[in-house]
C-alpha positions as CSV (number, residue, x, y, z in Angstrom):
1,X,108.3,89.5,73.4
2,X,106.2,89.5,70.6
3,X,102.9,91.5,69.5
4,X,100.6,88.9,70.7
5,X,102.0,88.5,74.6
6,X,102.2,92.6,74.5
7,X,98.7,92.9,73.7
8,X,98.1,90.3,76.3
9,X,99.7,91.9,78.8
10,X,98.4,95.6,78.2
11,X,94.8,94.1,78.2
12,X,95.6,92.6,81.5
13,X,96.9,96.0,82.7
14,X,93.7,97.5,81.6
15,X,91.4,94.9,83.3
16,X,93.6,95.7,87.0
17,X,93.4,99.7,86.5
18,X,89.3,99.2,86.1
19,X,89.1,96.3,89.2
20,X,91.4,98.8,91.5
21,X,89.5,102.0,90.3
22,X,86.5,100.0,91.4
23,X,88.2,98.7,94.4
24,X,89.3,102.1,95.1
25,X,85.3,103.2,95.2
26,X,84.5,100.4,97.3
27,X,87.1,101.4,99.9
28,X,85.9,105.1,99.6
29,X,82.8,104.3,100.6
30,X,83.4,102.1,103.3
31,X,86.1,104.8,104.9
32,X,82.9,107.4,105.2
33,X,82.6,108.4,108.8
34,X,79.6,106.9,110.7
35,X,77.0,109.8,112.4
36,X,77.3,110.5,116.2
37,X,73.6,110.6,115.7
38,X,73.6,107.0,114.1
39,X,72.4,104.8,117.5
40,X,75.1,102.2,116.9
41,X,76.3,101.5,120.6
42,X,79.7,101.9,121.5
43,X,81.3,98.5,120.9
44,X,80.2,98.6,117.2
45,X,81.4,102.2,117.2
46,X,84.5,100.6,118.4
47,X,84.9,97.8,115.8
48,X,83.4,100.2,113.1
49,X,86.4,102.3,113.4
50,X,89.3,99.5,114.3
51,X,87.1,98.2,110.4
52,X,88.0,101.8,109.2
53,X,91.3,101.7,110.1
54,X,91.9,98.4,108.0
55,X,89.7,99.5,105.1
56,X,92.2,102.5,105.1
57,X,94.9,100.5,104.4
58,X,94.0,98.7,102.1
59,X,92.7,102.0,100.2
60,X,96.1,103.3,100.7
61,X,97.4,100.1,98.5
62,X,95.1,99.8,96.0
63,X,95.9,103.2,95.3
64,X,99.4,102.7,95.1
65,X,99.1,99.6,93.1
66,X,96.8,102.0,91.1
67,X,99.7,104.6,90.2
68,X,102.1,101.2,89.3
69,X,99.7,99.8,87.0
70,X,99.6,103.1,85.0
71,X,103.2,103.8,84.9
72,X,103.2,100.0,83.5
73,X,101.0,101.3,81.0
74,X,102.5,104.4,79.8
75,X,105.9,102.1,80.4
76,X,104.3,99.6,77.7
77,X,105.9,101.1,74.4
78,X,109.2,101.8,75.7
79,X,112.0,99.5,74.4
80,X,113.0,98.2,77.8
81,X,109.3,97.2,78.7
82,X,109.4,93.8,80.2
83,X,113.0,94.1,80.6
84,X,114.3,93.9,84.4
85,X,115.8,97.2,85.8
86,X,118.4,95.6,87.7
87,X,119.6,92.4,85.8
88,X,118.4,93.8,82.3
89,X,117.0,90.5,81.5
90,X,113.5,90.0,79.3
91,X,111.1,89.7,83.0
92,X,109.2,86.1,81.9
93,X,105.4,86.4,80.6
94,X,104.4,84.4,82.8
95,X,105.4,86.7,85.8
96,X,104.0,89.7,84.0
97,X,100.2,88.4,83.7
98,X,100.3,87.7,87.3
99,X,101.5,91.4,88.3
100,X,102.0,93.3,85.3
101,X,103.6,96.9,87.7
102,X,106.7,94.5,88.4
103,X,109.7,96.1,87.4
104,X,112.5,93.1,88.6
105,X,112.4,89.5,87.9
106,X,111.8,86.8,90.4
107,X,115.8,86.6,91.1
108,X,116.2,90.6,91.4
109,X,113.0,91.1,93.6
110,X,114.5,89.4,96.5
């Protein structure tokens, strides 16, 4: 891998940690328990908190992919970056711009 495909990639990891940080927000905000007070009715009390539920989960993943994205990051001047942790082969660019946490090449991820 050379300098410029690096570079690429660490700017790519730093554009997904702000758009899941700001994801992450979003999902806050939407998880925010509605008021008994708020006069709602109960069948869209009902689907606000079946929409909670979801929202929760995805929360739960974008923070996850979160943590992955900065352990990529931190990962990013070891020698072995790039390199898969099963097969020890260099992980193709290609495969890296699309989900830069990925630790295994296509083959070793299955």
């Amino acid at each position: 891998m050379n300098k410029k495909e690096k570079y690429q990639i660490i700017q790519k990891i730093d554009d997904l940690i702000i758009e899941t940080k700001e994801k992450i927000k979003q999902y806050k905000d939407l998880t925010k328990p509605i008021s008994p007070e708020n006069a709602i009715g109960r069948v869209s009390r009902m689907d606000a908190i079946n929409n909670k539920s979801v929202v929760e989960a995805a929360l739960i993943e974008a923070e996850n992919k979160l943590n992955k994205l900065i352990r990529a990051k931190s990962m990013s001047q070891d020698m072995d970056f790039c390199i898969c942790k099963k097969c020890r082969k260099q992980i193709p660019i290609e495969r890296i711009l699309i989900k830069p946490e990925s630790q295994f090449c296509v083959n070793c991820a299955f």
